[in-house]
C-alpha positions in Angstrom: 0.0 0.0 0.0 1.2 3.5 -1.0 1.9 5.7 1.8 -0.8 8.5 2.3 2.0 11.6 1.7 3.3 10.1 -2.1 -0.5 9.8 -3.0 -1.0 13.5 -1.8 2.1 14.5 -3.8 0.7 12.6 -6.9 -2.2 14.3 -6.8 -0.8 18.1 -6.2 1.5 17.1 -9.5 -1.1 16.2 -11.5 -3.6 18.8 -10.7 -0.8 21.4 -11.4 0.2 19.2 -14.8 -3.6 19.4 -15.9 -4.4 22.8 -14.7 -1.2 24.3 -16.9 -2.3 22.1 -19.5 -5.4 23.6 -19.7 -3.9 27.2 -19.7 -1.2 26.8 -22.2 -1.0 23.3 -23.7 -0.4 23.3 -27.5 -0.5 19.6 -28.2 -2.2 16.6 -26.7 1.0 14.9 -26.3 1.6 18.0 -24.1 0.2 16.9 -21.0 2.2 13.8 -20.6 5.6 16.2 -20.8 3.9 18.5 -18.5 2.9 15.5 -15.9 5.9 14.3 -16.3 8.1 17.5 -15.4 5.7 18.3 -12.3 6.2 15.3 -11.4 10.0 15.2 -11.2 10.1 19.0 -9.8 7.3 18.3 -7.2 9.3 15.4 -5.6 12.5 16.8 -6.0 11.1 20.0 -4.2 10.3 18.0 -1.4 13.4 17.0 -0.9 15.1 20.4 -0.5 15.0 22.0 3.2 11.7 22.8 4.6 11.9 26.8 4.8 10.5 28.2 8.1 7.9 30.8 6.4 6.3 28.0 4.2 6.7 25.1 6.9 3.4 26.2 8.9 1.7 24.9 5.5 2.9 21.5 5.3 0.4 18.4 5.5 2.1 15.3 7.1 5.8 15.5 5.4 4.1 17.3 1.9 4.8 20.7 1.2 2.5 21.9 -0.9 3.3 25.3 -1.2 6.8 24.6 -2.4 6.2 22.6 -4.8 3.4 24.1 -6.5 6.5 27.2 -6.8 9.0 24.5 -8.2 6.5 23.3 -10.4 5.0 26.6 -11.9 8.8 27.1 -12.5 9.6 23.6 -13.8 6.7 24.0 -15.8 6.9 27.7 -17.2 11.0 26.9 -18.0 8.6 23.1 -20.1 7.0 25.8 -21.5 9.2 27.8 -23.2 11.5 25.5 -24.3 8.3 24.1 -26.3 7.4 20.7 -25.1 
């Protein structure tokens, strides 16, 4: 059984993927690149040190508001490059 924080941090990934696919995807192959690279920024987000102003907002080990800041960035730097 998947522990209760990776399916949290699945789900923040994808609803960030989906909801920038819905803003600026091009392509339907789009949203697979864009899932992919929120995936890979969320986690590795999560693995940087918790910062004291954001760490009031964690849930369980997940913080969401970094990595909905590494992934808007992951994403917009996805973006421009064209994927």
């Amino acid at each position: 059984m998947l522990p209760p924080s990776l399916i949290l941090s699945l789900l923040l990934a994808s609803i960030y993927a989906f909801a920038f696919y819905l803003l600026f995807g091009r392509r339907e192959r789009s949203l697979a690149y864009y899932w992919l690279v929120s995936l890979v920024a969320f986690f590795s987000s999560q693995r940087l040190p918790p910062l004291e102003a954001l760490d009031r907002f964690a849930i369980g080990d997940v913080q969401p508001v970094t990595g909905a800041v590494i992934c808007l960035a992951a994403l917009l730097v996805a973006n421009l490059v064209r994927l």
